[in-house]
C-alpha positions in Angstrom: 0.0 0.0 0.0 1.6 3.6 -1.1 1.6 6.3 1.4 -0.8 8.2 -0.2 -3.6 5.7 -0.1 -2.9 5.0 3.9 -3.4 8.2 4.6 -6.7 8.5 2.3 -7.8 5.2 4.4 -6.3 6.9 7.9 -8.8 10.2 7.2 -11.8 7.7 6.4 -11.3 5.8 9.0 -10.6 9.0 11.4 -14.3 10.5 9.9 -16.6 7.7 10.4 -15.1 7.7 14.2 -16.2 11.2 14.0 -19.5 11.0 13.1 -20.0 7.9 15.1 -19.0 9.7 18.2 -20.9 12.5 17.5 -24.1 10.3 16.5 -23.6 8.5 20.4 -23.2 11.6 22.4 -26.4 13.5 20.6 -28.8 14.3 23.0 -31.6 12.3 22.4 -34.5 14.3 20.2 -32.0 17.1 19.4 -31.1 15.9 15.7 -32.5 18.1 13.0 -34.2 15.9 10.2 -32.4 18.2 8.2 -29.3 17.3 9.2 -27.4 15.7 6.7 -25.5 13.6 9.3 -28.8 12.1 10.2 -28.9 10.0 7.1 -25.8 7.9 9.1 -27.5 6.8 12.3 -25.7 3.6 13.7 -28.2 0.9 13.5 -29.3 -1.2 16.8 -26.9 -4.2 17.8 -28.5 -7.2 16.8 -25.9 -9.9 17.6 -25.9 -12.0 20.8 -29.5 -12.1 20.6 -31.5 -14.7 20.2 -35.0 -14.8 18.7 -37.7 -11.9 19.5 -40.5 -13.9 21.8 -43.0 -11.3 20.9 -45.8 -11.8 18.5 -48.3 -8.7 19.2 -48.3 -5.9 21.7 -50.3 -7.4 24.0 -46.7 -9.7 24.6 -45.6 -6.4 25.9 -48.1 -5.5 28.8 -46.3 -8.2 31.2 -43.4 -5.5 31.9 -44.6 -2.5 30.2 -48.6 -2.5 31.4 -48.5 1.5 32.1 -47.3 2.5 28.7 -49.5 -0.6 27.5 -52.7 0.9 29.2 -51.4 4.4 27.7 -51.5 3.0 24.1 -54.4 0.7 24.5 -56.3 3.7 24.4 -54.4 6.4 22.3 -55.4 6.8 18.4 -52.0 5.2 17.2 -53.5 2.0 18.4 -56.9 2.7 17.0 -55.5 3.8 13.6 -56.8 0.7 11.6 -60.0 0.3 13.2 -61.0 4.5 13.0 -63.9 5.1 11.5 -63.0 8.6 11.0 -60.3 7.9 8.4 -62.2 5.1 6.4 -65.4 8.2 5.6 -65.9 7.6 1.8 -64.7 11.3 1.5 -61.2 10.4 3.5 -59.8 7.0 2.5 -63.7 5.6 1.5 -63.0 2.5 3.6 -59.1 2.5 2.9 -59.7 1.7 -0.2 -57.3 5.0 -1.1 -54.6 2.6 -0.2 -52.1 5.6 0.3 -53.1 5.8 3.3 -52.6 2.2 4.4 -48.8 2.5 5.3 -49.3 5.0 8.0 -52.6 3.5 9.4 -51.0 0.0 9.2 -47.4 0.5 9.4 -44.3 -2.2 9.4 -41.8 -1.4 11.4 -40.1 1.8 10.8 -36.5 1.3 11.6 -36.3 -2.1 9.1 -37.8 -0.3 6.9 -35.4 2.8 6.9 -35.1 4.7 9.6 -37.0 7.8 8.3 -37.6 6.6 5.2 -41.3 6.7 4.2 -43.7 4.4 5.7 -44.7 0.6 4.4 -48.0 -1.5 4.8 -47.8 -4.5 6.7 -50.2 -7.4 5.4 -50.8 -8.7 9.0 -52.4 -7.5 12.5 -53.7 -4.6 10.8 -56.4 -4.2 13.5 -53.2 -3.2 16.1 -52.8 0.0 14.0 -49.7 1.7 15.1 -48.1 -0.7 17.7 -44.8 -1.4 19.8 -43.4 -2.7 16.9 -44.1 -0.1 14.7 -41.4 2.3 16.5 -39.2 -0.3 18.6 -38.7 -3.5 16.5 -35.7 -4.2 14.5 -35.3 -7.8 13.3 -34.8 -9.5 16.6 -34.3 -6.7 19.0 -36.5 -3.9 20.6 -34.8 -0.4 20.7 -35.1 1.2 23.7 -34.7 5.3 24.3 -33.3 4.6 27.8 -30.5 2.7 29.4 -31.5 -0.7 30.8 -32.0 -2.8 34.2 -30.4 -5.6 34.9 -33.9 -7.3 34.3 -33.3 -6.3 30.6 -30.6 -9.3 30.4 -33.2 -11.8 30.3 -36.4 -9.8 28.9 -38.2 -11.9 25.8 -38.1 -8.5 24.1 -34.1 -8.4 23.5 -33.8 -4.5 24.3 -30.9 -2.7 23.4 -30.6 1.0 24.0 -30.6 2.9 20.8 -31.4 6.8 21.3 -32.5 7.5 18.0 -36.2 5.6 19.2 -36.6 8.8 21.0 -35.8 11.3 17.6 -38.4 13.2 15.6 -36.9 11.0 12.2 -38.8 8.1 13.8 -42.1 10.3 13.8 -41.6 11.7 10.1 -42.3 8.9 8.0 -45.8 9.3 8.6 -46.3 13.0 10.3 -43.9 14.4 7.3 -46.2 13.2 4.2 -47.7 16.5 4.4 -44.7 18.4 6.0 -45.3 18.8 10.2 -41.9 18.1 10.6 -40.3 20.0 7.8 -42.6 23.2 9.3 -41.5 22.4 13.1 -37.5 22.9 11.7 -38.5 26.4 10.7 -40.3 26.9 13.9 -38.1 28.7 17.4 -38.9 25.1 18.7 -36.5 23.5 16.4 -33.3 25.3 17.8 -31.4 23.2 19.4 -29.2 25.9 21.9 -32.4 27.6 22.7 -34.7 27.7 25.6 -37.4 27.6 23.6 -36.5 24.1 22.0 -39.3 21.7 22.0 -39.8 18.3 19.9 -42.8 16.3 19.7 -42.2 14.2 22.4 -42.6 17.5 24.8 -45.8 17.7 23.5 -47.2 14.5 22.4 -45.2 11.7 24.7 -44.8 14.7 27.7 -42.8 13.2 31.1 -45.5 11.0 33.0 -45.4 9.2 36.3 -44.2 5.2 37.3 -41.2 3.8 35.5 -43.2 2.3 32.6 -41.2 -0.6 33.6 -41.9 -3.6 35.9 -39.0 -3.6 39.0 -37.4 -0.3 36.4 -35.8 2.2 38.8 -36.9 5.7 37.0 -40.0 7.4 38.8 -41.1 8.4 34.5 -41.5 7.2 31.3 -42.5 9.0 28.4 -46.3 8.9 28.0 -47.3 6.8 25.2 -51.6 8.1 25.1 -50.2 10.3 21.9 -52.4 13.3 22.5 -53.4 15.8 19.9 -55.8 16.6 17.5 -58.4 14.3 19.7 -57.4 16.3 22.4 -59.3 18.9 23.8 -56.9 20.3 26.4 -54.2 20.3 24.2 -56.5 22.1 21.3 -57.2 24.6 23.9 -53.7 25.9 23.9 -52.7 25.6 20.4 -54.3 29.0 19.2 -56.4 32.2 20.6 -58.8 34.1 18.8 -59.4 38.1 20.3 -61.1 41.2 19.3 -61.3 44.8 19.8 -63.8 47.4 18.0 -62.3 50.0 15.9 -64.0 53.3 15.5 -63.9 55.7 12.3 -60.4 56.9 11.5 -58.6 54.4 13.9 -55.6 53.4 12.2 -55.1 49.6 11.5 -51.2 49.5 12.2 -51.9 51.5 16.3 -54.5 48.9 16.6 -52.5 46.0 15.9 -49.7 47.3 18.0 -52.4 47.5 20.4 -53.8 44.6 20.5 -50.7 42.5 19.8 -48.0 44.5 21.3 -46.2 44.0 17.6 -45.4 47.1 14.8 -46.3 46.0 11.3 -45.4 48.7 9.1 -48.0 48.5 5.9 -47.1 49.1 2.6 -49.8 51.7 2.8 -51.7 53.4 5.7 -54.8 52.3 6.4 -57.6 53.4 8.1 -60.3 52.0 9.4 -64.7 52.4 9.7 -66.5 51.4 13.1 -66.3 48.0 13.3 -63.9 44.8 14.4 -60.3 44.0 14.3 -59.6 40.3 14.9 -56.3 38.3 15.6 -56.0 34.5 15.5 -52.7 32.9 16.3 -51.1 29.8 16.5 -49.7 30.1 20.1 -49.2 27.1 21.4 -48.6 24.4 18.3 -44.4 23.7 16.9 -45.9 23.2 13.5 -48.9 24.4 11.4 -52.1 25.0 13.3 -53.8 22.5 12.0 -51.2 20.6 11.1 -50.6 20.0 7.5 -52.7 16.7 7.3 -55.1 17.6 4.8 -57.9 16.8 6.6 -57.8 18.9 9.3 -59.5 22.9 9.3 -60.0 25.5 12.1 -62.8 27.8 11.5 -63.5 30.8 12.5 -67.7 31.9 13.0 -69.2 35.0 14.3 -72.6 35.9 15.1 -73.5 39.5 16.5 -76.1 39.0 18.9 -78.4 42.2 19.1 -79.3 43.7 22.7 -83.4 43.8 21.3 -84.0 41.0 19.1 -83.3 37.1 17.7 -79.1 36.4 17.6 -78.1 36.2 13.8 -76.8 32.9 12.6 -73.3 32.1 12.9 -71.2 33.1 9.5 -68.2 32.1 8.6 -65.3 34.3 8.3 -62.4 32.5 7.4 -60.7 29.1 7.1 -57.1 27.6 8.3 -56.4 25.3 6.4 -54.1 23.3 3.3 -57.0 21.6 1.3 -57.3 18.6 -1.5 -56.1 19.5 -4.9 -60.2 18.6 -6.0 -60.8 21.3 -3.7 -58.5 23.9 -5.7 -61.6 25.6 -7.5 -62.6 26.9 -3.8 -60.2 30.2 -4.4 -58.3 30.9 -1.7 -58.3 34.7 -2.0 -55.7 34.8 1.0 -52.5 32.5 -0.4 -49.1 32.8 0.8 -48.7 36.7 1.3 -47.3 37.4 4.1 -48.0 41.3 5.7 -50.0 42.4 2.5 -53.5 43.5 3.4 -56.0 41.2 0.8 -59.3 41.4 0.9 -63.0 39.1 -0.3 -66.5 39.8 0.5 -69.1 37.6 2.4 -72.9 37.6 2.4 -74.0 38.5 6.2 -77.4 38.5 7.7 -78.5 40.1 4.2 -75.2 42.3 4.3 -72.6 42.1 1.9 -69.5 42.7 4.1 -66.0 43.4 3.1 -63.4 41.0 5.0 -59.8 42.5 4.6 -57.1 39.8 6.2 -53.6 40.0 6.5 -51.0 37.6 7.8 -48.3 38.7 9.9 -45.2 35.8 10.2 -43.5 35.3 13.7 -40.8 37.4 14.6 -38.5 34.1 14.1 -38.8 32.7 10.5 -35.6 31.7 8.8 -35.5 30.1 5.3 -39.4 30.4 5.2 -40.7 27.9 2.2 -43.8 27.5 0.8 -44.9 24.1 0.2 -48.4 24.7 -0.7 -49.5 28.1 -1.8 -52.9 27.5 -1.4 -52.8 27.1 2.3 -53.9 29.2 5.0 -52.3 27.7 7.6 -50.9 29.2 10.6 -47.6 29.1 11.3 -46.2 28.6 14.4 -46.2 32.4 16.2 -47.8 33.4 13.1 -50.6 35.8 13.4 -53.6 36.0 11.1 -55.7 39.7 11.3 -59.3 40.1 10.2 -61.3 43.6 10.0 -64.5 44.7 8.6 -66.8 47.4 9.1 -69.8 46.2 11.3 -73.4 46.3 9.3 -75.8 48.9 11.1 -77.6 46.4 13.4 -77.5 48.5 16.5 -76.2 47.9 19.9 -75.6 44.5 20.7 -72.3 41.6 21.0 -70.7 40.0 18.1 -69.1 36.8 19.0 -66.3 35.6 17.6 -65.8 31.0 17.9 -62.7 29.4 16.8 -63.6 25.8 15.8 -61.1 23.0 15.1 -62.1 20.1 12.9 -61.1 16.9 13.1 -62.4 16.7 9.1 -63.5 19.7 7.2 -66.8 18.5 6.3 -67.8 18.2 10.8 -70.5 20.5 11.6 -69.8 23.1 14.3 -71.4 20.9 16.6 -68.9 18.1 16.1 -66.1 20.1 16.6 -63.8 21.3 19.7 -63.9 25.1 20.2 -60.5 26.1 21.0 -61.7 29.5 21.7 -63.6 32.1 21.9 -63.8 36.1 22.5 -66.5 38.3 22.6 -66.6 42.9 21.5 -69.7 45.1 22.8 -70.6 47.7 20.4 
């Protein structure tokens, strides 16, 4: 061997020590999925093992019967058997079989660890199960360190601290871009105070050890809260108001109501009527997030001091919709601090809405994946005004709806808030 080519082999050798290091002492949830380094995670160990004694999650509730319990009853587990996805206009029944991989997964980490997702042709009614995230040919990954009790568990657990990483959650939560919205989110930033990944939100710190005769007081809570969630809905977005009188300026009442100077291309005044905000306060990705089917909604309905409330209107929707649903303009698209504006049919009024979207005050290498949603990003505020019709004195209230599918009545939905403006 010439000296050149030893020290070509030395510097090889010298990199993948490099990244392998690195790749070990990564703190756990902290790797970007942009990271090109991430596309060199270390596999779990798989020798000295001898055959995986599991054949469904149920094997698993011996030692694990918390985190069992917890995803007995969490929507990962029902994700076959959910009527909500099979609705003819969803899946019709799964027959849409893109949706199968995700509802129905094989393991992830065989598969490609964050690499899309793949069907399984067995146990479909177990949804998304343990082996869905933890199973790699004849091991069980394992975020943690293990007991002593792990020497002789059926499950073969190794420790592997990449389980615990938001690449295991993006082959299905990615299709429509959550993660890839949550890297250009402040939660995303590793160094900062601010960071938070989805297992803060969506596996958050929960009492017992999650293990039988395990030693840690918490486990990561494996119910999978979100969308289904109404507590956690509740502090994903706001919705407030404040009237506006003739010759109020828009940008002071912003400032006002926000505490936050936009400077509009043009000034603006306003008539006596409404100036809304809705904001995405509380979510590290799109509120909703980018599955399709999702929408928030926002209604109002001024309710007169003499006489019969009005019915509740629409004002506007959050939301990235179908491609068939394209020819429902989206008069709002992706322009960020310019002041657009459509007009609704009201209680026999035709009113003018004017909206604009103002982006958080963190938003590096913004990209638009889909210019005909309305989304909210996270921090992202989204401002409504309109001069009020002359009904007289009364209250207009203002609902914010969220939708688990877009076609839910009001009444089927969770309100995530609500705000009310005396005129």
């Amino acid at each position: 061997m010439n000296s050149n080519l030893r020290i070509v082999l030395v510097l090889s050798l010298l990199g993948i020590a490099v990244v392998a290091y690195n790749l070990v002492n990564q703190e756990p949830g902290k790797v970007s999925i942009g990271n090109p380094e991430s596309d060199k995670i270390i596999l779990p160990k798989t020798d000295g093992h001898g055959p995986l004694l599991l054949k469904s999650s149920a094997d698993c509730a011996p030692c694990h019967q918390e985190i069992y319990d917890e995803w007995k009853g969490s929507h990962h587990e029902f994700a076959w058997l959910n009527p909500e996805p099979r609705r003819k206009e969803l899946s019709n029944n799964f027959r849409n079989k893109d949706c199968i991989p995700c509802h129905a997964p094989r393991p992830l980490i065989e598969v490609g660890y964050g690499d899309r997702a793949l069907e399984r042709e067995t146990r479909r009614e177990d949804g998304v199960n343990c082996f869905t995230c933890h199973k790699f040919k004849n091991v069980m990954a394992a975020a943690n360190d293990l007991s002593p009790m792990a020497k002789t568990a059926p499950c073969n657990p190794v420790p592997w601290q990449p389980v615990s990483r938001v690449m295991l959650c993006s082959p299905c939560h990615d299709q429509h871009k959550v993660e890839q919205d949550w890297l250009r989110s402040k939660y995303s930033q590793v160094d900062s105070e601010d960071y938070k990944d989805c297992n803060d939100c969506h596996m958050p710190i929960t009492p017992g050890p999650g293990t039988k005769g395990g030693s840690r007081k918490t486990h990561r809570g494996h119910g999978f809260k979100g969308g289904h969630d109404a507590g956690i809905l509740k502090t994903a977005g706001i919705v407030r108001a404040v009237a506006v009188k003739e010759g109020d300026s828009l940008a002071d009442k912003i400032a006002t109501l926000t505490k936050r100077k936009w400077q509009p291309k043009s000034g603006t005044t306003l008539k006596r009527g409404v100036l809304i905000e809705v904001k995405n306060t509380g979510t590290g990705h799109n509120f909703p997030s980018d599955e399709r089917h999702r929408a928030v909604d926002l209604y109002a309905r001024f309710l007169p001091k003499n006489g019969k409330p009005q019915e509740a209107v629409r004002l506007a929707r959050f939301r990235n919709p179908y491609r068939n649903e394209f020819e429902n303009i989206n008069p709002f698209k992706d322009k960020p601090n310019t002041a657009l504006k459509n007009t609704i049919s009201w209680a026999g009024a035709d009113v003018e809405l004017t909206q604009v979207r103002i982006l958080p005050a963190f938003n590096p290498d913004r990209k638009v994946f889909y210019p005909e949603s309305t989304q909210l990003h996270a921090g992202e505020s989204r401002f409504l005004w309109f001069e009020l019709p002359d009904w007289g004195g009364g209250v207009l209230e203002l609902t914010l709806y969220y939708k688990l599918q877009p076609y839910l009545s009001n009444e089927e939905s969770t309100e995530v808030g609500r705000s009310h403006v005396s005129f």
